[in-house]
N, CA, C and O atoms as a Maestro MAE file, in Angstrom:
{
 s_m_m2io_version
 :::
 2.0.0
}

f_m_ct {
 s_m_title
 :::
 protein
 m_atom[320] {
  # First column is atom index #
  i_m_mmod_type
  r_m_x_coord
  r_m_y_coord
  r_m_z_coord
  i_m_residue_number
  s_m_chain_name
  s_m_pdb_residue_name
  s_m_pdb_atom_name
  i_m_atomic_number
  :::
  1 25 60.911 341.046 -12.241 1 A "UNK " " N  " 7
  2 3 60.296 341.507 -11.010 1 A "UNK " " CA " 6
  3 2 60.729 340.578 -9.879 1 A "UNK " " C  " 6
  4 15 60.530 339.363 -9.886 1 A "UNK " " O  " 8
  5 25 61.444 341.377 -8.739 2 A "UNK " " N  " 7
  6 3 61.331 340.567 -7.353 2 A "UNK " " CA " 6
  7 2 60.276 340.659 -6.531 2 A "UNK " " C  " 6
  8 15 59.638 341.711 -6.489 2 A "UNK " " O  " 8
  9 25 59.937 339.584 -5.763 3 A "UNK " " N  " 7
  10 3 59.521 339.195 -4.342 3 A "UNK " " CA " 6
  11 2 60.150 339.541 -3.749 3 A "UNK " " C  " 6
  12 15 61.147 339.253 -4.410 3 A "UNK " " O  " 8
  13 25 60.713 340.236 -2.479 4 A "UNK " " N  " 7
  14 3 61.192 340.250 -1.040 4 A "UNK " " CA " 6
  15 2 60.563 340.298 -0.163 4 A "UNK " " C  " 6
  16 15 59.511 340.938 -0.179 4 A "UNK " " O  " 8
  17 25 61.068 339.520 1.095 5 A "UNK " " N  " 7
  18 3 60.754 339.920 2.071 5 A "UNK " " CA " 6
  19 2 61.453 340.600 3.132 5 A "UNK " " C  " 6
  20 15 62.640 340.495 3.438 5 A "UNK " " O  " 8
  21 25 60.257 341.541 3.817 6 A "UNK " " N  " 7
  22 3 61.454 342.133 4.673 6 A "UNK " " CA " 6
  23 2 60.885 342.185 5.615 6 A "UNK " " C  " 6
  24 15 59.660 342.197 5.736 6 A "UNK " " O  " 8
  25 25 62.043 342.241 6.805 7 A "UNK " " N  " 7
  26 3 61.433 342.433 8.667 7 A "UNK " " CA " 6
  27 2 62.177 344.120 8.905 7 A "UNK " " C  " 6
  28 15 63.142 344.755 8.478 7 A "UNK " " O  " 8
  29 25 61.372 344.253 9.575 8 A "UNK " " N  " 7
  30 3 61.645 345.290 10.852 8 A "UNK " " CA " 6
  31 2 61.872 345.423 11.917 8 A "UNK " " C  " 6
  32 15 60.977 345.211 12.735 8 A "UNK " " O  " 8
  33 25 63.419 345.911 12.424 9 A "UNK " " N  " 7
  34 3 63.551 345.811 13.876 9 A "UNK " " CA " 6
  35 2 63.596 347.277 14.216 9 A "UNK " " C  " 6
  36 15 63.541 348.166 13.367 9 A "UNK " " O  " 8
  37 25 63.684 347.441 15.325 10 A "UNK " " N  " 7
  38 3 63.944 348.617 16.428 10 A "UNK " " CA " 6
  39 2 62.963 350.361 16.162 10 A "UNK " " C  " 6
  40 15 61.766 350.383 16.450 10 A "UNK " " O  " 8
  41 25 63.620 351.583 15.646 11 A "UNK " " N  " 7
  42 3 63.047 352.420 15.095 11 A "UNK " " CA " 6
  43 2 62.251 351.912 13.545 11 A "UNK " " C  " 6
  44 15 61.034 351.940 13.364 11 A "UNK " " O  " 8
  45 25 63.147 351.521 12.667 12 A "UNK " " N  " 7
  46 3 62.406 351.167 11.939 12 A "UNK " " CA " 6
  47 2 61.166 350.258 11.746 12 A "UNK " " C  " 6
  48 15 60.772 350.207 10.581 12 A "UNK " " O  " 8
  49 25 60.607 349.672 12.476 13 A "UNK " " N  " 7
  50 3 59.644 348.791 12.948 13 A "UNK " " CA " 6
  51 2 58.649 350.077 13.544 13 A "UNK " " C  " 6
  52 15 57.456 349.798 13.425 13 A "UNK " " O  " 8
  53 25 58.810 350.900 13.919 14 A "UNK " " N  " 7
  54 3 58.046 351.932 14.832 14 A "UNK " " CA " 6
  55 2 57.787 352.562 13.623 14 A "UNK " " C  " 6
  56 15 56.579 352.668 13.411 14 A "UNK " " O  " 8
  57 25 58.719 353.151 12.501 15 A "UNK " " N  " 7
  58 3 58.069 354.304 11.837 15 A "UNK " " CA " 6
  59 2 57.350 353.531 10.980 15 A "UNK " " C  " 6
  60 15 56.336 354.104 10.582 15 A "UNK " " O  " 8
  61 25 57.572 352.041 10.402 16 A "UNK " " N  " 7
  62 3 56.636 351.436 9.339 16 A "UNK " " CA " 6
  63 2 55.521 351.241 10.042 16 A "UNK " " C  " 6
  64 15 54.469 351.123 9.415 16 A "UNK " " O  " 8
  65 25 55.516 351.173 11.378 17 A "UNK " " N  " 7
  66 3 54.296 349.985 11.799 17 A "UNK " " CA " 6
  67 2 54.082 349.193 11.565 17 A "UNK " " C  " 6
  68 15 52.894 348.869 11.564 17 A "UNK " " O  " 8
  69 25 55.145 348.244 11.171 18 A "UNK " " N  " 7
  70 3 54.787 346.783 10.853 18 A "UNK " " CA " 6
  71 2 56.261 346.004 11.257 18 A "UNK " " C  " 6
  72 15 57.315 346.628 11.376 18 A "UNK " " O  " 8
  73 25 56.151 344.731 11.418 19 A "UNK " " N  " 7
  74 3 57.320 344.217 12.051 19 A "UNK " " CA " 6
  75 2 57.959 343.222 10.411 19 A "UNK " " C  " 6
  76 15 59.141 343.011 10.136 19 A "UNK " " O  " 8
  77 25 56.800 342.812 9.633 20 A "UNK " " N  " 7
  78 3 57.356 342.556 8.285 20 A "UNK " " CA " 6
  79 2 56.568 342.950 6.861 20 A "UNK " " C  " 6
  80 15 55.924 343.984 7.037 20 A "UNK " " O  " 8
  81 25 56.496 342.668 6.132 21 A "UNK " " N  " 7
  82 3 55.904 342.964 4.573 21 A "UNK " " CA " 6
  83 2 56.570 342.364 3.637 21 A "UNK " " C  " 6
  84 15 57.789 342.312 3.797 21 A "UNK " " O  " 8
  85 25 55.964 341.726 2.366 22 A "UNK " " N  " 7
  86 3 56.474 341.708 1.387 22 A "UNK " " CA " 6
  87 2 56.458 342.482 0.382 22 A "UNK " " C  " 6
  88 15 55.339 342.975 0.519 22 A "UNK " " O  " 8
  89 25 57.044 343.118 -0.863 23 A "UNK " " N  " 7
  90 3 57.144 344.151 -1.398 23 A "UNK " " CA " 6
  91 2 57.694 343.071 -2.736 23 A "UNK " " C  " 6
  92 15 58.344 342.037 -2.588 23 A "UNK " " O  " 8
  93 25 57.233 343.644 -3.992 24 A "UNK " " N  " 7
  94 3 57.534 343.137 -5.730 24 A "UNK " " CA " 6
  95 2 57.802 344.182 -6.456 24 A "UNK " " C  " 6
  96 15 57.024 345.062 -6.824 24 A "UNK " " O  " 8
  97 25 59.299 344.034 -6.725 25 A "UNK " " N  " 7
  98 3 59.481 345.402 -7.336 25 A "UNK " " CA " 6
  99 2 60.922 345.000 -8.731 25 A "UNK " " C  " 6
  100 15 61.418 343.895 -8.948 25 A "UNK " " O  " 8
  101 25 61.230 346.245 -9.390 26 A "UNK " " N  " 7
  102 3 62.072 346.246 -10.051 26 A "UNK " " CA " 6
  103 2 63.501 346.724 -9.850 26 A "UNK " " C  " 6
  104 15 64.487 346.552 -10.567 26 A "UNK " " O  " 8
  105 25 63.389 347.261 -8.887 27 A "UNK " " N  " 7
  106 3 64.291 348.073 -8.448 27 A "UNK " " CA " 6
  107 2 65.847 347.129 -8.508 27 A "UNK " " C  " 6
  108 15 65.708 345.907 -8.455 27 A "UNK " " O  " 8
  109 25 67.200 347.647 -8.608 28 A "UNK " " N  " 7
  110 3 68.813 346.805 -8.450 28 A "UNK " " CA " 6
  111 2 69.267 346.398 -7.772 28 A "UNK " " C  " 6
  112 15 69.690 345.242 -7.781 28 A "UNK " " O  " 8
  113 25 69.414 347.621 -6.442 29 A "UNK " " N  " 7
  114 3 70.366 347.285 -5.302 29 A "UNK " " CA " 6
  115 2 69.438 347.435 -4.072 29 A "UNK " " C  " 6
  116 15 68.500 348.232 -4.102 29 A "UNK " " O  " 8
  117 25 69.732 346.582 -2.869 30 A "UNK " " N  " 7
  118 3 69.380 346.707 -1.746 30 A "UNK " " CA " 6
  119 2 69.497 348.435 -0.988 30 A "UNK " " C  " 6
  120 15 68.869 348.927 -0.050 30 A "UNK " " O  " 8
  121 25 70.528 348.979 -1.833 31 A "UNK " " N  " 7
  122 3 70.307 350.503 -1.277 31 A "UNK " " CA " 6
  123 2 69.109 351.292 -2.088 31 A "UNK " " C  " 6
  124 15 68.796 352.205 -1.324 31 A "UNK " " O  " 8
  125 25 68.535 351.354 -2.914 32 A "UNK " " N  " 7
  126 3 67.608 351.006 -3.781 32 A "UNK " " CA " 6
  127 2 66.246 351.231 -3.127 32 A "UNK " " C  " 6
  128 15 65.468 352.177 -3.012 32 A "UNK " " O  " 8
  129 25 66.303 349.758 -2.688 33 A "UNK " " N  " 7
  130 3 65.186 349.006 -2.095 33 A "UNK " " CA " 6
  131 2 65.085 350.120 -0.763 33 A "UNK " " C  " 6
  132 15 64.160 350.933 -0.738 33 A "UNK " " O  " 8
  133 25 66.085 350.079 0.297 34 A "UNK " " N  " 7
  134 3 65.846 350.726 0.940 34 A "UNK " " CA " 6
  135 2 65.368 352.399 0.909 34 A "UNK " " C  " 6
  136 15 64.393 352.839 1.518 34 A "UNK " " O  " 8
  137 25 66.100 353.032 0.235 35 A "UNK " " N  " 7
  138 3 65.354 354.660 -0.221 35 A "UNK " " CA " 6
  139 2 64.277 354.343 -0.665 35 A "UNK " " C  " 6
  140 15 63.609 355.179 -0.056 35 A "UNK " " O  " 8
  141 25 63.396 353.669 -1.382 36 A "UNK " " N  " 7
  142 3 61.778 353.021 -1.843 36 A "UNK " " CA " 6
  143 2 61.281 352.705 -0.450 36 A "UNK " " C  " 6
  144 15 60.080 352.928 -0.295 36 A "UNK " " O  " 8
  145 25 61.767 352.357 0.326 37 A "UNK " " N  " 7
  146 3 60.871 351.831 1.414 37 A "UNK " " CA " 6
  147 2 61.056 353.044 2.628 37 A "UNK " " C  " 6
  148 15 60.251 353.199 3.546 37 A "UNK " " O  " 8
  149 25 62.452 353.966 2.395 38 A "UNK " " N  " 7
  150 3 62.138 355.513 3.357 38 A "UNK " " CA " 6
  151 2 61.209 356.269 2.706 38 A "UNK " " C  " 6
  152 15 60.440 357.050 3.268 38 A "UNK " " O  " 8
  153 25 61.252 356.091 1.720 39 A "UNK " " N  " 7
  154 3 60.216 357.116 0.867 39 A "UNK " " CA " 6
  155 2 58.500 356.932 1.338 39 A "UNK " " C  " 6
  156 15 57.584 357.749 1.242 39 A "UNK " " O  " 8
  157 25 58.502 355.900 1.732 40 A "UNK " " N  " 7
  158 3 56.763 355.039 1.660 40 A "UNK " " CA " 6
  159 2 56.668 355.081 2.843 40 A "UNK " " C  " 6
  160 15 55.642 355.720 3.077 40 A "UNK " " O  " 8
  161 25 57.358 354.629 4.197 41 A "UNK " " N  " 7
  162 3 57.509 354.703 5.463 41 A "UNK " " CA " 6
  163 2 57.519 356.210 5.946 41 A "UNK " " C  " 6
  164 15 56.517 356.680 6.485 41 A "UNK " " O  " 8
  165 25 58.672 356.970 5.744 42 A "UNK " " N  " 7
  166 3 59.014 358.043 6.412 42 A "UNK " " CA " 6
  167 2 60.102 357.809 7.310 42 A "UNK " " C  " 6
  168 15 60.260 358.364 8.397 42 A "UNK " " O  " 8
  169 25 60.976 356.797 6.687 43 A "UNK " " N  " 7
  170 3 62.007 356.441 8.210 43 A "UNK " " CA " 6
  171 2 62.667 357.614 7.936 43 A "UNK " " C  " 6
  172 15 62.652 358.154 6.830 43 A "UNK " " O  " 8
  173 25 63.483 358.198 9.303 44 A "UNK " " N  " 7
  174 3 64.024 359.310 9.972 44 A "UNK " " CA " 6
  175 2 65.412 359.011 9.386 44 A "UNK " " C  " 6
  176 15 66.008 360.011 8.986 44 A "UNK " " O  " 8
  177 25 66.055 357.815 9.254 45 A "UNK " " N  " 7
  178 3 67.604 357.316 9.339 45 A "UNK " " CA " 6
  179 2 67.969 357.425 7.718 45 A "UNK " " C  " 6
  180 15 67.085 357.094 6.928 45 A "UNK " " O  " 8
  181 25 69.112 357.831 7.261 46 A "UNK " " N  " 7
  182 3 69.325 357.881 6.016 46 A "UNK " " CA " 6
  183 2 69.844 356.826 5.234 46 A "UNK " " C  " 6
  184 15 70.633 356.167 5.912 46 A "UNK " " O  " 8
  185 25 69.742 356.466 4.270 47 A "UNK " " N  " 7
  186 3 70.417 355.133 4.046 47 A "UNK " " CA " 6
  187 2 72.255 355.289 4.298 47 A "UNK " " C  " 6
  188 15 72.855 354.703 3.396 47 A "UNK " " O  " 8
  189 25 72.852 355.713 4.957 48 A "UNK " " N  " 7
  190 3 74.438 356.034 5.163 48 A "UNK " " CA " 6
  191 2 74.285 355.379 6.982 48 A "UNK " " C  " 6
  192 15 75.343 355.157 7.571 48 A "UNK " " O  " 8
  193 25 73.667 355.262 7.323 49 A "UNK " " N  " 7
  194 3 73.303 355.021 8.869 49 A "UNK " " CA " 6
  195 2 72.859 353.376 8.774 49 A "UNK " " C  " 6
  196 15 72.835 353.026 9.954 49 A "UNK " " O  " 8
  197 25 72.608 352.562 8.190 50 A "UNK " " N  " 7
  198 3 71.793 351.539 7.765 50 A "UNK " " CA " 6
  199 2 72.583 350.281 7.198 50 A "UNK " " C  " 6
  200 15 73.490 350.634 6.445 50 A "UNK " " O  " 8
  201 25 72.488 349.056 7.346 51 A "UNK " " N  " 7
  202 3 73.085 347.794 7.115 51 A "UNK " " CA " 6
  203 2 72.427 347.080 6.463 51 A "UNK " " C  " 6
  204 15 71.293 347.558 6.449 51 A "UNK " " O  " 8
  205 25 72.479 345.983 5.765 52 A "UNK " " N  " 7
  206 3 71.559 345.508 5.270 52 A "UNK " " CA " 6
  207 2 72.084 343.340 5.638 52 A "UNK " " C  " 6
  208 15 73.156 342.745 5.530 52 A "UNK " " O  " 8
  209 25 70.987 342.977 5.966 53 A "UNK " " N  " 7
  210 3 71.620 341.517 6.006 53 A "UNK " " CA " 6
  211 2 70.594 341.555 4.683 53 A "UNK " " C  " 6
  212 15 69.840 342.367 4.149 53 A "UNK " " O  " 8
  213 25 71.144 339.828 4.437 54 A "UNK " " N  " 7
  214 3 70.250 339.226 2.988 54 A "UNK " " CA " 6
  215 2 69.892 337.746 3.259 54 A "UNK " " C  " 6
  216 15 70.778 337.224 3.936 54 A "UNK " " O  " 8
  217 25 69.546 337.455 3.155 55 A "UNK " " N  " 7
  218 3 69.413 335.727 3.868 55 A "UNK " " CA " 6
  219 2 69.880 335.298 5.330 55 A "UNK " " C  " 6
  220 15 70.170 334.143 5.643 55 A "UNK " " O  " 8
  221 25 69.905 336.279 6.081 56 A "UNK " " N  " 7
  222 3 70.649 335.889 7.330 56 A "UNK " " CA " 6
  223 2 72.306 336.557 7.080 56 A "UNK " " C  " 6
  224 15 72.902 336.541 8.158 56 A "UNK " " O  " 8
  225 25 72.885 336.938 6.315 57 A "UNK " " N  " 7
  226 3 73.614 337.634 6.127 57 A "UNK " " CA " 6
  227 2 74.546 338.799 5.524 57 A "UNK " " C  " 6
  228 15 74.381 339.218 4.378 57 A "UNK " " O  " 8
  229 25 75.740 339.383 6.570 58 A "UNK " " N  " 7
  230 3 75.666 340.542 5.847 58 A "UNK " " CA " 6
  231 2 76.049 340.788 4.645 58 A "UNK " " C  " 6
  232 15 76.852 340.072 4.047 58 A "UNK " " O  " 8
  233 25 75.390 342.076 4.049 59 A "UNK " " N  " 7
  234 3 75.382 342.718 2.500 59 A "UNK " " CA " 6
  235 2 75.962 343.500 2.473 59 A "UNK " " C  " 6
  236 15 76.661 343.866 3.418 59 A "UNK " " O  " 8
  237 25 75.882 344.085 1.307 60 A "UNK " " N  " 7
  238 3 76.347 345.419 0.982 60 A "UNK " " CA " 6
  239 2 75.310 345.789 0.262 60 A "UNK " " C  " 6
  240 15 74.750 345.190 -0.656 60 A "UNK " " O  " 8
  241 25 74.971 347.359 0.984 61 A "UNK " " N  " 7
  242 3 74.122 348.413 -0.240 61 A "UNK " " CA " 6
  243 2 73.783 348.031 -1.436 61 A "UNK " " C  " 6
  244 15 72.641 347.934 -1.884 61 A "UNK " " O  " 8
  245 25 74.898 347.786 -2.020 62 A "UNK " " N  " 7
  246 3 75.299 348.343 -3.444 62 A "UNK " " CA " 6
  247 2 75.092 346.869 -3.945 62 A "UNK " " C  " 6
  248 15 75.334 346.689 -5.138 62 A "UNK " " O  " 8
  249 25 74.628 345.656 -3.116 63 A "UNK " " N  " 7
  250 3 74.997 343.856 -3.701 63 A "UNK " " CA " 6
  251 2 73.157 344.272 -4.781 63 A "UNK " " C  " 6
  252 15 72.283 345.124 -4.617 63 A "UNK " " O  " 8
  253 25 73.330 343.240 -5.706 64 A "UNK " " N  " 7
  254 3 72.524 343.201 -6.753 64 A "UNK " " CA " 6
  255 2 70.814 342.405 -6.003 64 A "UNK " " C  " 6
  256 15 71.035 341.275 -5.565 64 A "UNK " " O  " 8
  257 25 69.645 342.759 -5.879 65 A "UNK " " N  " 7
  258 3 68.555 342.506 -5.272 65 A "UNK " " CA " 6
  259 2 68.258 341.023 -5.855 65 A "UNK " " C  " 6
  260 15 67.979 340.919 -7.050 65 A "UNK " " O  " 8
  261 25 68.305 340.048 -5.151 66 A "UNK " " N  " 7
  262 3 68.085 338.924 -5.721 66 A "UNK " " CA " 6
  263 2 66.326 338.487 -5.224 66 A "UNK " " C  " 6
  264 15 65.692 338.984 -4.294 66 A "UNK " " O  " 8
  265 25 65.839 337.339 -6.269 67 A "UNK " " N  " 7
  266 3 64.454 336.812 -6.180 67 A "UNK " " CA " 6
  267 2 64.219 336.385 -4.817 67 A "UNK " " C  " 6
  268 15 65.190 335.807 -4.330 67 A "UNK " " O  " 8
  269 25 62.973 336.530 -3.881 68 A "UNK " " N  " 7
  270 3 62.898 335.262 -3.226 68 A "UNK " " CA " 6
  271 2 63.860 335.778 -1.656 68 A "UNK " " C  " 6
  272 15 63.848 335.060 -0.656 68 A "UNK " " O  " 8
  273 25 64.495 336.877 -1.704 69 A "UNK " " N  " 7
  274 3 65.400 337.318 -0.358 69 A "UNK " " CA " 6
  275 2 64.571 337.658 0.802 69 A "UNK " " C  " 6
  276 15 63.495 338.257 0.813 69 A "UNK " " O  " 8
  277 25 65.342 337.110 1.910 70 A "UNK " " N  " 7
  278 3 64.708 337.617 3.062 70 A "UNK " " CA " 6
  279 2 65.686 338.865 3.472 70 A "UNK " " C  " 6
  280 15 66.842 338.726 3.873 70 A "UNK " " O  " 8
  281 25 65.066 339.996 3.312 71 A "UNK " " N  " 7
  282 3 65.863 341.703 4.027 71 A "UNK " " CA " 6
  283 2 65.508 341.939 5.694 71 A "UNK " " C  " 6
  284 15 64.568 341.818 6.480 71 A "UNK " " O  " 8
  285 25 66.486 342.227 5.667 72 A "UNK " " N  " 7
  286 3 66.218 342.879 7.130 72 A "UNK " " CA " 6
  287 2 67.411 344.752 7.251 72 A "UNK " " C  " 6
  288 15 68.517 345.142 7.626 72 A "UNK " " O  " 8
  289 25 66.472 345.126 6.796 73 A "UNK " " N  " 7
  290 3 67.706 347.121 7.314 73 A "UNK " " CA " 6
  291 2 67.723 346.964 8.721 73 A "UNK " " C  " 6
  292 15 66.712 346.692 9.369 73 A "UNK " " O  " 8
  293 25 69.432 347.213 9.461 74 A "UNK " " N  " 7
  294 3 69.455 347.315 10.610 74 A "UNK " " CA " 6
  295 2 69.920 348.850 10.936 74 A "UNK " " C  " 6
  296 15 70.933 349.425 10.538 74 A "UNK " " O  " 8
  297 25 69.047 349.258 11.640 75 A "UNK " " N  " 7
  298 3 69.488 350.354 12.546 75 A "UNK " " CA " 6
  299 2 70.903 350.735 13.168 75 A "UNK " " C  " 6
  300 15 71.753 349.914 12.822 75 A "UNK " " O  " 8
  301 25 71.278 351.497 13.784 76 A "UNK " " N  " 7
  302 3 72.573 351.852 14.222 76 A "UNK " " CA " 6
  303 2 71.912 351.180 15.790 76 A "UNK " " C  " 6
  304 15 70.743 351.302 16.156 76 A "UNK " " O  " 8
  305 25 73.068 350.433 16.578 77 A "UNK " " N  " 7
  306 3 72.227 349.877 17.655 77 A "UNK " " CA " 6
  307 2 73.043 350.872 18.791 77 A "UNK " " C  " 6
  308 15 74.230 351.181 18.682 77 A "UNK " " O  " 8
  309 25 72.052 351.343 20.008 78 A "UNK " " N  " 7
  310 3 73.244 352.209 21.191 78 A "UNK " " CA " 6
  311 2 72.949 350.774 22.391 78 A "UNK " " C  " 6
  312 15 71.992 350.078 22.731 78 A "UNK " " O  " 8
  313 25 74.418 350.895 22.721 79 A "UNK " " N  " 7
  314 3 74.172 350.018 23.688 79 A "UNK " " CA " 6
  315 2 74.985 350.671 24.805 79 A "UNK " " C  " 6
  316 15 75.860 351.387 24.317 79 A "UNK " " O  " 8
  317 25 74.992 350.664 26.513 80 A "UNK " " N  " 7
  318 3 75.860 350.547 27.329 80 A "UNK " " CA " 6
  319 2 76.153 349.966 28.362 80 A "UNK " " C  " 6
  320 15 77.243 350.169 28.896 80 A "UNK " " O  " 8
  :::
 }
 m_bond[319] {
  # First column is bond index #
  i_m_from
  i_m_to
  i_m_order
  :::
  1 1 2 1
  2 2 3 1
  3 3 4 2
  4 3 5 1
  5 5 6 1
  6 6 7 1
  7 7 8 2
  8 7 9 1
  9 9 10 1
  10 10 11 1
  11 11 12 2
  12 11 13 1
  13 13 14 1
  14 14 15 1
  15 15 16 2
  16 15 17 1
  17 17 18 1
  18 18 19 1
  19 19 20 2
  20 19 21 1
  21 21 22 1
  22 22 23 1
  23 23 24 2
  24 23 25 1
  25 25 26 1
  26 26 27 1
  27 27 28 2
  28 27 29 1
  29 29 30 1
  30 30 31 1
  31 31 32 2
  32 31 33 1
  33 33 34 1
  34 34 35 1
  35 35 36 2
  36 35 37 1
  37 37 38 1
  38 38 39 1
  39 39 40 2
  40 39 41 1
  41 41 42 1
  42 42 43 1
  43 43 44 2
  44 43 45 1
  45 45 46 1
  46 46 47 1
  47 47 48 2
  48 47 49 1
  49 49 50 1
  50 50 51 1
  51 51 52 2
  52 51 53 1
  53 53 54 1
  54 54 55 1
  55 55 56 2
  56 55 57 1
  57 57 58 1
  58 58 59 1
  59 59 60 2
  60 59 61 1
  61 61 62 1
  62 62 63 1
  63 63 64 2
  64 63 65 1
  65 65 66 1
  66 66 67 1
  67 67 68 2
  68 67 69 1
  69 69 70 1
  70 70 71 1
  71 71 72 2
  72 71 73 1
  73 73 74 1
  74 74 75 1
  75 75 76 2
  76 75 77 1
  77 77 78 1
  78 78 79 1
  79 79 80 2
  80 79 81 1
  81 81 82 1
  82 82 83 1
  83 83 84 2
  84 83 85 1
  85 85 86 1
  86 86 87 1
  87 87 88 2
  88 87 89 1
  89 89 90 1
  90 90 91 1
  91 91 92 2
  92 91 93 1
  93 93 94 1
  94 94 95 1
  95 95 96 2
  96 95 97 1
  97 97 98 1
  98 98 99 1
  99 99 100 2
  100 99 101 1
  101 101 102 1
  102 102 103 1
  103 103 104 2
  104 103 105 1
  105 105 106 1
  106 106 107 1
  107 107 108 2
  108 107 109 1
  109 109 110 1
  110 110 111 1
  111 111 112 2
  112 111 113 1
  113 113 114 1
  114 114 115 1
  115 115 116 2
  116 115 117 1
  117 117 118 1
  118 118 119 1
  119 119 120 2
  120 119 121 1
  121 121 122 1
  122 122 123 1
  123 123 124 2
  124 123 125 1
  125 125 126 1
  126 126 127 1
  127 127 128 2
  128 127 129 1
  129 129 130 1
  130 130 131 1
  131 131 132 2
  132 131 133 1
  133 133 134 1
  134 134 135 1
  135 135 136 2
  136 135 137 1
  137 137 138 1
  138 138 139 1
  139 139 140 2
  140 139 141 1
  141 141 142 1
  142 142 143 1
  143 143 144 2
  144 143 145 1
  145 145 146 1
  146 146 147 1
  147 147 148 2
  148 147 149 1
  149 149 150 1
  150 150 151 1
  151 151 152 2
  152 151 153 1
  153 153 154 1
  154 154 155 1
  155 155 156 2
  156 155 157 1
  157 157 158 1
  158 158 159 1
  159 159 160 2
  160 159 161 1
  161 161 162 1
  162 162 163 1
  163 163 164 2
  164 163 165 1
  165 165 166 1
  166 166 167 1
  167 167 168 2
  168 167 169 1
  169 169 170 1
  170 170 171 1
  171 171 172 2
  172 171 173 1
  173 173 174 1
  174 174 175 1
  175 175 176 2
  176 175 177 1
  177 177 178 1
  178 178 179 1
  179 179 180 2
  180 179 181 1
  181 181 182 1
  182 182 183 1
  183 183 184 2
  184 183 185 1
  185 185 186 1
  186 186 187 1
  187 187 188 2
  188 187 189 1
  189 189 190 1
  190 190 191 1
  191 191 192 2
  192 191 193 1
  193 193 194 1
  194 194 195 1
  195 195 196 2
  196 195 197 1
  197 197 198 1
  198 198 199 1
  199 199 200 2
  200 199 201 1
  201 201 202 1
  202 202 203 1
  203 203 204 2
  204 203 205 1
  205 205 206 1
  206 206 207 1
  207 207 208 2
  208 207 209 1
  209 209 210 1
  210 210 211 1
  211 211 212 2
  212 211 213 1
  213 213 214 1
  214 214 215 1
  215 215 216 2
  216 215 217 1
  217 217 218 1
  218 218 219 1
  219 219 220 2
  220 219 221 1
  221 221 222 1
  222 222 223 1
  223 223 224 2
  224 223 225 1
  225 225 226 1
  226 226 227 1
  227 227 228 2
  228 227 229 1
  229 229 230 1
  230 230 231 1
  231 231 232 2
  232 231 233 1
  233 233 234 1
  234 234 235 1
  235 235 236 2
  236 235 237 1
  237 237 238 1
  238 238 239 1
  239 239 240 2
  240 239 241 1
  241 241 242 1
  242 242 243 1
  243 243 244 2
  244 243 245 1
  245 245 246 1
  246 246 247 1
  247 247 248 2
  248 247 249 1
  249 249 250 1
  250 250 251 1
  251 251 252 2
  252 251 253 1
  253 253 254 1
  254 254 255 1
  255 255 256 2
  256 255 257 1
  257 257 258 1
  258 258 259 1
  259 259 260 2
  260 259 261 1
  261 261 262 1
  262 262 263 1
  263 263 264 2
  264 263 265 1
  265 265 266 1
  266 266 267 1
  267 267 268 2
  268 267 269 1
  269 269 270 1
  270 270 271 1
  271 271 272 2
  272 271 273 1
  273 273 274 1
  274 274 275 1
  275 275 276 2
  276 275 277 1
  277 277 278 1
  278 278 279 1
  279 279 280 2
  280 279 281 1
  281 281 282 1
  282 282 283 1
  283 283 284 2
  284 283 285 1
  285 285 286 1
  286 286 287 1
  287 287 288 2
  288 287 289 1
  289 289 290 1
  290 290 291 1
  291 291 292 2
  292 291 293 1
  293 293 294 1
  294 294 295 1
  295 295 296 2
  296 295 297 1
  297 297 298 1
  298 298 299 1
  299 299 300 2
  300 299 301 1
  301 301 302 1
  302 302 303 1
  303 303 304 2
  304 303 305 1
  305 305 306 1
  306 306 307 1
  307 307 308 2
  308 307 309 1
  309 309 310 1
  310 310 311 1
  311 311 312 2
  312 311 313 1
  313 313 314 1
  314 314 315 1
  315 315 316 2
  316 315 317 1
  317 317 318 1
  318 318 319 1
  319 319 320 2
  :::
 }
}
């Protein structure tokens, strides 16, 4: 079983209502983790739209969920 923690920025922070949480689960991959946490939330964005850092940096989907991680899913950002 993992610990994570995770923050919320931008839309996703709006549809959880919360800016962080911790979550203990079994789950593999950070893409994983994330469909478990659209599922419970209701985020709008699909996991194909979505980034994942892991300790301050970037991941991949598909990297193996380690103990003890700080997550952050980033949004697609619009800027101009």
């Amino acid at each position: 079983m993992h610990t994570i923690k995770i923050r919320y920025f931008a839309a996703l922070q709006e549809q959880a209502q919360l800016s962080e949480e911790t979550v203990k689960t079994d789950l593999k991959t950070y893409g994983e983790l994330y469909e478990f946490l659209s599922d419970r939330h209701q985020f709008s964005l699909p996991l194909s739209q979505v980034q994942v850092a892991v300790n301050d940096h970037f991941s991949q989907l598909t990297d193996q969920i380690t103990d003890q991680a700080q997550v952050v899913f980033i949004p697609p950002v619009a800027g101009g």
